[in-house]
KEDOFI-380276 format. One line per 10 residues: number of its first residue (from 1); their letters; for each residue x, y, z of C-alpha. Coordinates in steps of 0.001 Angstrom, whole numbers. Layout:
# residues N
NUM = A = X Y Z | ...
***
This chain:
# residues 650
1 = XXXXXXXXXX = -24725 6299 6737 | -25130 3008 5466 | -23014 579 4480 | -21661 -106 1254 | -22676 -2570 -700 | -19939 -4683 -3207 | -19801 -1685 -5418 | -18897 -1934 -9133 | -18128 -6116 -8501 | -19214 -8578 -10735
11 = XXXXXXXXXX = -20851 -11399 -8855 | -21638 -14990 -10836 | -23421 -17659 -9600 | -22110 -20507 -8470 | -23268 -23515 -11252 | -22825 -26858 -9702 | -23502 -30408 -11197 | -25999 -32413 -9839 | -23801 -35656 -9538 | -20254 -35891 -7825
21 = XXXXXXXXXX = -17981 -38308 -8942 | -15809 -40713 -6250 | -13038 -37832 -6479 | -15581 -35239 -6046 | -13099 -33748 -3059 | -10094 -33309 -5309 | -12263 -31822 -7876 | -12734 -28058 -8143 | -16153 -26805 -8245 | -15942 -23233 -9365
31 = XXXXXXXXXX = -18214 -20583 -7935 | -18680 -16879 -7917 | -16140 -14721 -9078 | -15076 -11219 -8023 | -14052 -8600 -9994 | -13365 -6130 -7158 | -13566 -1902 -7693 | -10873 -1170 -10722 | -7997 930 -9903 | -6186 3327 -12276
41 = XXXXXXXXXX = -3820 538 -13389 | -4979 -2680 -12121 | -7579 -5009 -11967 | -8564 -7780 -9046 | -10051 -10942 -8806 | -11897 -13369 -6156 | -12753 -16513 -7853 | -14425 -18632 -5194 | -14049 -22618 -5320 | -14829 -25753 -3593
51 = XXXXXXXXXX = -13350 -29457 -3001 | -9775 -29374 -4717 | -8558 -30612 -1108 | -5258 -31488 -3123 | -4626 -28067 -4145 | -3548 -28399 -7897 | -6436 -26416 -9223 | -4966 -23564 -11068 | -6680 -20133 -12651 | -5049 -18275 -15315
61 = XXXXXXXXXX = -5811 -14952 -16576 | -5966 -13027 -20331 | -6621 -10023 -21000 | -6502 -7690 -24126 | -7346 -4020 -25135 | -10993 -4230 -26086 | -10784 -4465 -29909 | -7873 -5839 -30108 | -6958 -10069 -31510 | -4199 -10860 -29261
71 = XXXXXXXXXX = -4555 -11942 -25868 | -1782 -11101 -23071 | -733 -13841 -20014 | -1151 -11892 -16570 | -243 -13756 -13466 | -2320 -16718 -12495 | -4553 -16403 -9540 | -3009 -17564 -6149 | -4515 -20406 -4471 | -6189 -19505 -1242
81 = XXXXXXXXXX = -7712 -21819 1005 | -7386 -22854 4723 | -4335 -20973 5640 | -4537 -19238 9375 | -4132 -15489 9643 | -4469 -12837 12333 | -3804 -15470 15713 | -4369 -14383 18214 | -6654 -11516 17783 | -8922 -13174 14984
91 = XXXXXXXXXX = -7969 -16559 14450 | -8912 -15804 10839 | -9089 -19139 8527 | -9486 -18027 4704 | -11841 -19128 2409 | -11461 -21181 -567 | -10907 -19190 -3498 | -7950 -17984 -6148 | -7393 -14634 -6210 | -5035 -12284 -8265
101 = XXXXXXXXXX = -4394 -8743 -10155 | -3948 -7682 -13735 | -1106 -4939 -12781 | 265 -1926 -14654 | -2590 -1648 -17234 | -3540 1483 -18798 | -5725 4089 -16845 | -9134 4777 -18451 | -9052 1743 -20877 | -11499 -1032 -21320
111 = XXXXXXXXXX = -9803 -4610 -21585 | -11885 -8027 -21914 | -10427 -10464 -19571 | -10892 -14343 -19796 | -10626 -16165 -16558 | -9956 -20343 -16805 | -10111 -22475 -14012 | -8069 -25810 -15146 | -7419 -28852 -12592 | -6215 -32564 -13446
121 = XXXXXXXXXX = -9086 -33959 -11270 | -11448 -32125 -13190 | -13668 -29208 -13013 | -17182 -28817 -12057 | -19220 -25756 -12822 | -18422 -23030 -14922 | -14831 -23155 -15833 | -14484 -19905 -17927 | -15544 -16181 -17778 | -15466 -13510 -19850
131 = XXXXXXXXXX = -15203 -10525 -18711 | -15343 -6504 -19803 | -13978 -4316 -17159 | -12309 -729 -16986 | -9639 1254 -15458 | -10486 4289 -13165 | -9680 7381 -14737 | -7848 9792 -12753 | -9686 12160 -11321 | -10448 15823 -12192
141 = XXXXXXXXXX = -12560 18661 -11087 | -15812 18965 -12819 | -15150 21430 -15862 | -18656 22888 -16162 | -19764 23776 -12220 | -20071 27006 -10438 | -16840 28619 -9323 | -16940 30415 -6214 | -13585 32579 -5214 | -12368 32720 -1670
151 = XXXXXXXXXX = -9890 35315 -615 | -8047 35590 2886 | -8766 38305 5535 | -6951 41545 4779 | -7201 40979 681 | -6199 44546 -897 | -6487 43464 -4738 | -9662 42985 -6512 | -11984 40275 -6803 | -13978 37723 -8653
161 = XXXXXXXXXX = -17102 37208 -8380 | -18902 35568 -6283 | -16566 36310 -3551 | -16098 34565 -549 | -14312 35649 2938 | -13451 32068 4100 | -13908 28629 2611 | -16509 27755 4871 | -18204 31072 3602 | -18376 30164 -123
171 = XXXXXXXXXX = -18936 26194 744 | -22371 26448 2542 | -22917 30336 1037 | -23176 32839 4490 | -20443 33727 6757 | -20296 31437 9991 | -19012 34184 12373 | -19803 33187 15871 | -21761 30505 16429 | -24423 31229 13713
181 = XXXXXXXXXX = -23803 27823 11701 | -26189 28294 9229 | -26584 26560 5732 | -27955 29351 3077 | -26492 28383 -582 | -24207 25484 -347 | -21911 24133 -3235 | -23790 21317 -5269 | -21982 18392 -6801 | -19819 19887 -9734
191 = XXXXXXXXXX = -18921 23247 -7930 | -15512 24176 -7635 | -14151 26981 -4723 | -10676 28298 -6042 | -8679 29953 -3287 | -6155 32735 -3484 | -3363 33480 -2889 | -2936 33696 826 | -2649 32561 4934 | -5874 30833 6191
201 = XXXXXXXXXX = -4956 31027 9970 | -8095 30687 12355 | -8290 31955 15765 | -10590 29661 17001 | -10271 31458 20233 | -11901 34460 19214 | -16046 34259 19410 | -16375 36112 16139 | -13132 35134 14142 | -12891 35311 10259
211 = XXXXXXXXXX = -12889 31922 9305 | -15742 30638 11513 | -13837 28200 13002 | -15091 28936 16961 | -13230 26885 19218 | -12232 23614 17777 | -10517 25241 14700 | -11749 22217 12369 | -13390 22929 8830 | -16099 20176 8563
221 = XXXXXXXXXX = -17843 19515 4930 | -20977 17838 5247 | -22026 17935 1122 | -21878 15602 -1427 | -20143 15275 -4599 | -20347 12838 -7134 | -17891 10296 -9419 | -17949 12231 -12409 | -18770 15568 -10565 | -16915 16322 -7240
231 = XXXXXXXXXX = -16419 19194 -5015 | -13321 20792 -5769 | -11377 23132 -3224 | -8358 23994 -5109 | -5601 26841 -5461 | -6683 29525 -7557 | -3350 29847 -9441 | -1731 33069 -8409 | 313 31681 -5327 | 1029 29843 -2566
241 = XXXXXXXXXX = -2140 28791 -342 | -1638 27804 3536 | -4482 26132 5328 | -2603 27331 8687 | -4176 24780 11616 | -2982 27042 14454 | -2341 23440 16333 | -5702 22249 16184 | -6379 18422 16384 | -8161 17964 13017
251 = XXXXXXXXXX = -7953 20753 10221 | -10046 19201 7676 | -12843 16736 8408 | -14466 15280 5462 | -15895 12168 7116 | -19305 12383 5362 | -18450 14325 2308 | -18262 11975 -602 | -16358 12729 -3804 | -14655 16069 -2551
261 = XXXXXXXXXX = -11252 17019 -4730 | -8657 18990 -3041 | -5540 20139 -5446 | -2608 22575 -4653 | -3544 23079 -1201 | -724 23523 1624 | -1789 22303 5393 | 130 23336 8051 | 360 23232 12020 | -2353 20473 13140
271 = XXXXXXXXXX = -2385 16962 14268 | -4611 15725 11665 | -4872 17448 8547 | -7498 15548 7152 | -9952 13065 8736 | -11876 11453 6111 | -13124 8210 8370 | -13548 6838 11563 | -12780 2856 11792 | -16737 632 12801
281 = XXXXXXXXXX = -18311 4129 11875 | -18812 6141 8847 | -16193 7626 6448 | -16462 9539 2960 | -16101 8141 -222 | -13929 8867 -3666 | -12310 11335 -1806 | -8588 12806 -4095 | -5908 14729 -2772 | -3530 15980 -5684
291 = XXXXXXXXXX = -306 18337 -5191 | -923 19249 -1734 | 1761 19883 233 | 1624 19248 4401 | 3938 20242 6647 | 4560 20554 10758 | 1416 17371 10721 | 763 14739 13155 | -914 12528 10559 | -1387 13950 6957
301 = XXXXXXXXXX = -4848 11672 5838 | -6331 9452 7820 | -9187 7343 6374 | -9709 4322 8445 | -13703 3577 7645 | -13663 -62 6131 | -16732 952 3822 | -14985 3523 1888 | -14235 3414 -1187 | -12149 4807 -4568
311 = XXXXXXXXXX = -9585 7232 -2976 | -6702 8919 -5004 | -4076 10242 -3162 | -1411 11063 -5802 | 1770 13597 -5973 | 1701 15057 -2613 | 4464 16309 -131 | 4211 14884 3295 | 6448 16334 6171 | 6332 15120 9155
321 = XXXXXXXXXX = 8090 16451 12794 | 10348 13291 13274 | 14329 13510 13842 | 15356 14288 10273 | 19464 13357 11378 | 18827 9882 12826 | 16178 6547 12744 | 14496 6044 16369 | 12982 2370 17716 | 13639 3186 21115
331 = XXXXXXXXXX = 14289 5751 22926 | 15961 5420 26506 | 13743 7515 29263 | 14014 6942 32719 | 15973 3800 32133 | 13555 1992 29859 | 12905 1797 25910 | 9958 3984 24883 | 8368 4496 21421 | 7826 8191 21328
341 = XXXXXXXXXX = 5958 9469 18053 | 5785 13241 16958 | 4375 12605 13585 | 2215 9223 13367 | 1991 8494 9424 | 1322 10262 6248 | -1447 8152 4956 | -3638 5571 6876 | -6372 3825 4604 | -8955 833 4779
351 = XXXXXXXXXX = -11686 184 2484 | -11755 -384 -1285 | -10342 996 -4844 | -7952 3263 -3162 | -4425 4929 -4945 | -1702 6420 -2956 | 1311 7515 -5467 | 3907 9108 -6766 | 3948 10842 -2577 | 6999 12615 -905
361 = XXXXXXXXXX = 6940 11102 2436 | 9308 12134 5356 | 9992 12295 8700 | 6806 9784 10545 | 6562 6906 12572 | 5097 5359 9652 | 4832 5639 6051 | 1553 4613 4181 | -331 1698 5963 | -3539 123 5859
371 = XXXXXXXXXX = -5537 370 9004 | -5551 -2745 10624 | -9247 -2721 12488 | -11793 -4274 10475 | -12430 -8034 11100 | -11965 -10106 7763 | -16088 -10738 7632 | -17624 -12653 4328 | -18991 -9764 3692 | -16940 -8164 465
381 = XXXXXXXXXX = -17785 -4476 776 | -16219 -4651 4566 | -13320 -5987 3266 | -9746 -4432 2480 | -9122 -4934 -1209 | -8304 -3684 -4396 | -5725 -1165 -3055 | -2534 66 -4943 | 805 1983 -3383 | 2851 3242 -6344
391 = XXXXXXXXXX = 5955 5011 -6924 | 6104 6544 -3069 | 9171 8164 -2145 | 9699 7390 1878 | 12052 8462 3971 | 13258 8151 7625 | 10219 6015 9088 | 10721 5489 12696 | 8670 2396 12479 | 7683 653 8963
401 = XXXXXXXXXX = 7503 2400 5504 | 4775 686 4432 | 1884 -1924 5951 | -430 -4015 4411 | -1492 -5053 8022 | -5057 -5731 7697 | -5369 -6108 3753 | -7091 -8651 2258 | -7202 -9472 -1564 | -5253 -7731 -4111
411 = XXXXXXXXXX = -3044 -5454 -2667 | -237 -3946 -4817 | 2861 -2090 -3379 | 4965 -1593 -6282 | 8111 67 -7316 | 8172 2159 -3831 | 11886 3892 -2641 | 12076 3794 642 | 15493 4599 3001 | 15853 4844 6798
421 = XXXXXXXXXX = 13666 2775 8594 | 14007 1640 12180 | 12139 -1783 12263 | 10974 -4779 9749 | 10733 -2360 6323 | 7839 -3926 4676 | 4637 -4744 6876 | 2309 -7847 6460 | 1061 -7967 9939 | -1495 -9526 9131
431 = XXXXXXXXXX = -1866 -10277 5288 | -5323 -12005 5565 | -5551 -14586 2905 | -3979 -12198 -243 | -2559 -11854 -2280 | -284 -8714 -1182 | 2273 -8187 -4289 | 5580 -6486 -3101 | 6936 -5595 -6690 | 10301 -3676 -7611
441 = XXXXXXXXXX = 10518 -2155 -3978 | 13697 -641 -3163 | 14431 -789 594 | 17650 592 2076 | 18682 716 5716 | 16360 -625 7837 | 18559 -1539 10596 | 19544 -5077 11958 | 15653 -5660 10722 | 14462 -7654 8045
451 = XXXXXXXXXX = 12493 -6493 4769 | 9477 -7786 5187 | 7902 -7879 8484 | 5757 -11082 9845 | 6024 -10303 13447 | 2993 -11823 15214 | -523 -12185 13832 | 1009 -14620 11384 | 367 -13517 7663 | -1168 -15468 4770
461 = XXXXXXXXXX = -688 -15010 1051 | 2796 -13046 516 | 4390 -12581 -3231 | 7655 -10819 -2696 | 9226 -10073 -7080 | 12291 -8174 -7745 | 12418 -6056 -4663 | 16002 -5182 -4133 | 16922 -4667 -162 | 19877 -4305 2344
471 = XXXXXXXXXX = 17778 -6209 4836 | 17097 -10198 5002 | 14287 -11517 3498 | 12260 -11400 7134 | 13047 -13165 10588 | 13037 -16852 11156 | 10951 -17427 14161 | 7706 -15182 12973 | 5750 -17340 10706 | 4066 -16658 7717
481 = XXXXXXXXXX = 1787 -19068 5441 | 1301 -19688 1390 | 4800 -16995 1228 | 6649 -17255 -2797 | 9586 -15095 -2921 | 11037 -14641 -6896 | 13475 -12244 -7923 | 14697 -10289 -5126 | 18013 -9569 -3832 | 18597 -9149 -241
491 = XXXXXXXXXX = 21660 -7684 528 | 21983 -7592 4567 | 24767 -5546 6864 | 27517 -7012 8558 | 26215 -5248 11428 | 22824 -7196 11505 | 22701 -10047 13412 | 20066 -12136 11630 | 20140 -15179 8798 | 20350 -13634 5444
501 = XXXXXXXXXX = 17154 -15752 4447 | 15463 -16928 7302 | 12077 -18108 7130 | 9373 -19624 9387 | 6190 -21155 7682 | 3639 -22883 8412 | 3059 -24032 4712 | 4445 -27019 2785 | 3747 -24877 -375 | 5554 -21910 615
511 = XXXXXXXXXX = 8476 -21297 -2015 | 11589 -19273 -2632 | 13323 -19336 -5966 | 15503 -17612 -8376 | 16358 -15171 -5670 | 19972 -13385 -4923 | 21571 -13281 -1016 | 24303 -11682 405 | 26336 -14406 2227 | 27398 -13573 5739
521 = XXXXXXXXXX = 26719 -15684 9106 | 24781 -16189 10380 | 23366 -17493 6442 | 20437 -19865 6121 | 17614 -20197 8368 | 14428 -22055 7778 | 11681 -24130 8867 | 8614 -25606 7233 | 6479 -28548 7782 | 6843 -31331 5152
531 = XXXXXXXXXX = 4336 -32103 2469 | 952 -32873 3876 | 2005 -31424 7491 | 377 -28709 9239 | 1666 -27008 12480 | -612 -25286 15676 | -258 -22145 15092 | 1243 -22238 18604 | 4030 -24565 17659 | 7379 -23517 18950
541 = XXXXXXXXXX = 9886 -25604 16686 | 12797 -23872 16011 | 14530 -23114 12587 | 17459 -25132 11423 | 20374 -23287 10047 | 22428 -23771 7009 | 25823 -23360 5601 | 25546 -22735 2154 | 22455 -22588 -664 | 23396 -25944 -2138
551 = XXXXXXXXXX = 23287 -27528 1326 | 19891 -25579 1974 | 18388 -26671 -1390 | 19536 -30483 -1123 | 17525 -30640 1891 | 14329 -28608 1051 | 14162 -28241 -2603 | 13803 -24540 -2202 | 16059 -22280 -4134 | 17696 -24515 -6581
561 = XXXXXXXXXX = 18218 -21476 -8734 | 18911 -19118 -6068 | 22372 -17327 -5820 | 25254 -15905 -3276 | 25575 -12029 -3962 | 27301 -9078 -2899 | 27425 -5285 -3507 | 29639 -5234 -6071 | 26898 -6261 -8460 | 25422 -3014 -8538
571 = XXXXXXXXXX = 26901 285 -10021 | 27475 2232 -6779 | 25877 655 -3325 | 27596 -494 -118 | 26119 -2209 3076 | 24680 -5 5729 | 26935 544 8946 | 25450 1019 11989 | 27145 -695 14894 | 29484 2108 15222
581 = XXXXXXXXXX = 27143 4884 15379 | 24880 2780 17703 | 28273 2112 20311 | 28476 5848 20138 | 24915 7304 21029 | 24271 4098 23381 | 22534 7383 25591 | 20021 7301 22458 | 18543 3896 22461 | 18454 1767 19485
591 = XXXXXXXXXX = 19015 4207 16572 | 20522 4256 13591 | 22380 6802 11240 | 20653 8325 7781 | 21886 7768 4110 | 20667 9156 893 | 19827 7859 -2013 | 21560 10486 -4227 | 24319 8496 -3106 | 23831 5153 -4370
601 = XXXXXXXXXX = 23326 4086 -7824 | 21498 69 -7380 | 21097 -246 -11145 | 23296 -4022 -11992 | 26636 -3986 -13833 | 26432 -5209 -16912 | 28635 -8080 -15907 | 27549 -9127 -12709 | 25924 -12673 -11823 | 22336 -10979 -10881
611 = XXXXXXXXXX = 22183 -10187 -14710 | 19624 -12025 -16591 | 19584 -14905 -13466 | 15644 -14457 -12686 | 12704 -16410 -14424 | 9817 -14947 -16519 | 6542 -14123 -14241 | 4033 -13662 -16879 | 2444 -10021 -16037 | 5338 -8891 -13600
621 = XXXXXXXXXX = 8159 -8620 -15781 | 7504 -8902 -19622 | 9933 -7444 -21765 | 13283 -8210 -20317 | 15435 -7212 -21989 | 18274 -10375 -22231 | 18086 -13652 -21873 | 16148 -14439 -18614 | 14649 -11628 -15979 | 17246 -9408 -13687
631 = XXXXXXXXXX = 17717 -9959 -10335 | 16152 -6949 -7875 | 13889 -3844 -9021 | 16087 -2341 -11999 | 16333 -4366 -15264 | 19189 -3512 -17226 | 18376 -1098 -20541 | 14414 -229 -18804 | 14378 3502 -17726 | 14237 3972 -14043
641 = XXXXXXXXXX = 11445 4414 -12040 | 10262 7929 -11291 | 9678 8564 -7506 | 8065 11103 -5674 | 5443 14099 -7036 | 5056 14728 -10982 | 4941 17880 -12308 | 1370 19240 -12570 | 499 18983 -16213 | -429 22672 -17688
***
């Protein structure tokens, strides 16, 4: 297969002048800009630059409906640009660019976008663009293609035509008893196989079984769909269907089948239930799973090719085989701690474009992650960008709910629940240049951990808004570079043993504002080199610690709007207790006990000091609704997220 190319970017030249002035260094010199693949609701940028060695250039961003007169402010572009990422496996330095998303747009719409470079020193090259771009529309089976019906062994009622014994059967059009794999009349791009009502259960044993499935027990679909025509395998309507894997390793394998939809399927009783790439090899693209259910899986899709591209992975139900009563880290077995994992993670994606929301996630190691693999090349199209994790519901993750390990540019975690974790919530290990965008993220319980994780592998290019946790903000001796923090709340247990904000960067321009903390020693821990410093990446200074948020802002400037808060600002939420349950299953390892969130309510009080104490991020949080921004994920008098699957519209 070969590899992608850039797909659906916009590429513009660089334009340079043909003299340089005696500040020529601290001048930007715009070149090509990005737009990467669109998404159903946002849109990303790469605007590449040169010289500005003083780092003031800034790049803002419009946008409006096409048609429409007035123009909107989205955020402005985050200066990239030297930072150090991935030590010690890559020893990654990024590139010189500013990169950002439009976020929460409208699916299917067309919006022109104006992009301005602006930079006291002055600007060389082509300051402004003008762009048209679309959102993704969310994809549907192709209305008009053939419809082949598939019924299970041992049907009794009647049947439509053309019939089908297996899906294999009606995909490549013969029955694959045996070993007689042949290809006769296979589905075209636009062809849709409906499924009844019915157990799918291979015997992969048996030379001659039903489903042609002989010995490995693994469907593989080798055709080829298209954007506005895929392959669609989807429930026929008239029950439940159970894709039963009879413990096979991999149920589904749609590495090289491009633009394949799968709706209203349930998988059962395998390892993998579907493969859909294989990391430095080949993997499918525009591949959509809609309200599937999987259950008794090992991993539920796992796409880890860094050339695919435009996935949609929306309203699912993903049950793993973890301890549903307690969080694991470690496990004591024969006197030492051991990571054992019975369900790996729900979701595991790397390329382009890709959607994964409004999922039901329980019971894995791991949530939703990107895969980590690919090596940050120049190259765009082998790059992770342009991905977006929406609306997930997570619960009990052994390990992390969520990582952006591995991303790249414009990757956007938003408004994700997630409860029970039993490390660092939030992953950026490692962010490589960004931005990542943590937005209106509710995290509760993830131990004596912190939120967001920066353990090793040191990320670059964090923006943490109104994410509401009961962990710190992350640890203070696992550094992090070009990290801005506005908005959140991080609420820590007495039981944790960590600074309530501690961080580690190795960034003067690092910053942390207008945020909320829970005050409890230890309280303040933070270290960052001074304007115009830079530290090895092996330096081992430690972080100095300090008593109170006027003492900590005196002495760095960070957080002069930040505030000391507690639980009682919300309507119903306490801090997490675990130190007693830990003192009583010491047998277990480090674990930690399970809450729910029908029992906490962390919309604010009307009254408390959270309300209306944030500032205005121009396309994160317009339309407040009082004075100034809420504190956290909830803003008072804005209906509440919805988590978790939809209902499947008639």
């Amino acid at each position: 297969m070969k590899l992608k190319l850039i797909l659906n970017s916009l590429i513009i030249p660089i334009i340079l002048c043909s003299s340089l002035s005696a500040n020529a260094q601290d001048k930007a010199r715009a070149g090509r800009l990005i737009a990467e693949p669109p998404t159903l609701i946002c849109l990303g940028f790469e605007w590449y630059l040169e010289g500005d060695d003083n780092r003031n250039a800034i790049a803002s961003v419009e946008y409006r409906k096409k048609g429409e007169t007035p123009w909107s402010a989205g955020p402005p572009l985050l200066r990239i640009g030297g930072e150090k990422a991935g030590e010690p496996v890559w020893n990654y330095t990024t590139e010189n660019m500013l990169a950002g998303s439009l976020i929460d747009l409208e699916e299917n719409t067309e919006y022109e976008c104006r992009l301005t470079i602006s930079d006291p020193d002055g600007v060389e090259g082509r300051a402004e663009h003008m762009l048209n771009l679309k959102t993704r529309k969310e994809p549907e089976p192709y209305a008009l293609g053939e419809v082949r019906h598939v019924y299970p062994k041992g049907w009794e009622g009647t049947k439509e035509e053309p019939a089908y014994n297996g899906i294999l059967d009606a995909y490549y059009g013969y029955p694959r008893f045996a070993d007689w794999i042949l290809t006769a009349d296979p589905v075209e791009a636009g062809d849709q196989i409906l499924v009844h009502t019915g157990t799918y259960k291979a015997d992969y044993t048996d030379y001659r079984d039903y489903h042609g499935l002989t010995f490995d027990g693994t469907y593989f679909f080798t055709q080829k769909g298209t954007d506005s025509s895929p392959i669609s395998i989807l429930a026929a309507g008239d029950g439940e269907v159970v894709i039963d894997g009879n413990g096979t390793a991999v149920l589904f394998d749609m590495t090289v089948a491009d633009y394949h939809y799968l709706e209203g399927l349930t998988f059962k009783n395998t390892n993998v239930a579907i493969r859909a790439g294989l990391m430095n090899a080949y993997g499918a693209d525009g591949l959509s799973v809609k309200h599937c259910r999987f259950e008794d899986i090992g991993i539920g899709v796992q796409a880890q090719y860094e050339g695919s591209q435009g996935f949609y992975i929306a309203d699912n139900v993903f049950f793993g085989r973890e301890d549903s009563s307690m969080v694991y880290h470690n496990k004591i077995e024969e006197g030492r701690n051991v990571q054992r994992i019975a369900s790996y993670y729900a979701v595991k994606l790397h390329g382009q474009g890709h959607t994964v929301a409004y999922n039901d996630v329980k019971y894995f190691f791991d949530g939703i992650d990107i895969c980590t693999h690919a090596r940050p090349e120049k190259d765009p199209s082998l790059k992770s960008v342009a991905m977006d994790f929406y609306n997930n519901d997570i619960f009990i993750c052994n390990d992390n709910f969520i990582e952006a390990d591995g991303g790249t540019h414009n990757i956007r975690i938003l408004r994700n629940r997630c409860f029970n974790s039993g490390q660092q919530a939030l992953s950026n290990q490692p962010m490589l240049a960004g931005p990542v965008y943590w937005i209106r993220n509710l995290v509760y319980n993830s131990g004596d951990a912190s939120t967001f994780k920066f353990w090793g592998m040191y990320p670059a290019g964090v923006l943490a808004y109104h994410n509401t946790s009961s962990g710190i903000f992350t640890r203070d001796d696992k550094p992090g570079s070009n990290v801005h923090l506005r908005n959140n709340l991080f609420l820590p247990s007495d039981d944790a043993n960590l600074a309530s904000l501690g961080l580690y960067t190795y960034t003067a321009y690092s910053s942390l504002d207008y945020n909320g903390y829970r005050k409890r020693p230890p309280f303040i821990s933070y270290h960052a080199p001074a304007d115009g410093q830079t530290y090895d990446f092996r330096d081992d200074r430690k972080a100095k610690e300090y008593r109170s948020l006027s003492e900590f802002s005196e002495a760095t400037g960070q957080e002069t709007h930040g505030i000391t808060v507690d639980y009682d600002i919300f309507r119903n939420a306490q801090a997490p207790e675990f130190k007693e349950f830990r003192e009583k299953h010491q047998e277990l390892g480090k674990a930690y006990p399970v809450y729910y969130p029908k029992d906490f309510d962390f919309r604010l009080k009307e009254n408390s000091k959270a309300v209306d104490a944030g500032v205005h991020l121009p396309g994160i949080n317009d339309g407040f609704t009082g004075e100034a921004p809420d504190l956290g994920a909830y803003e008072i008098g804005k209906p509440m997220p919805h988590y978790g699957p939809r209902e499947k519209v008639k």
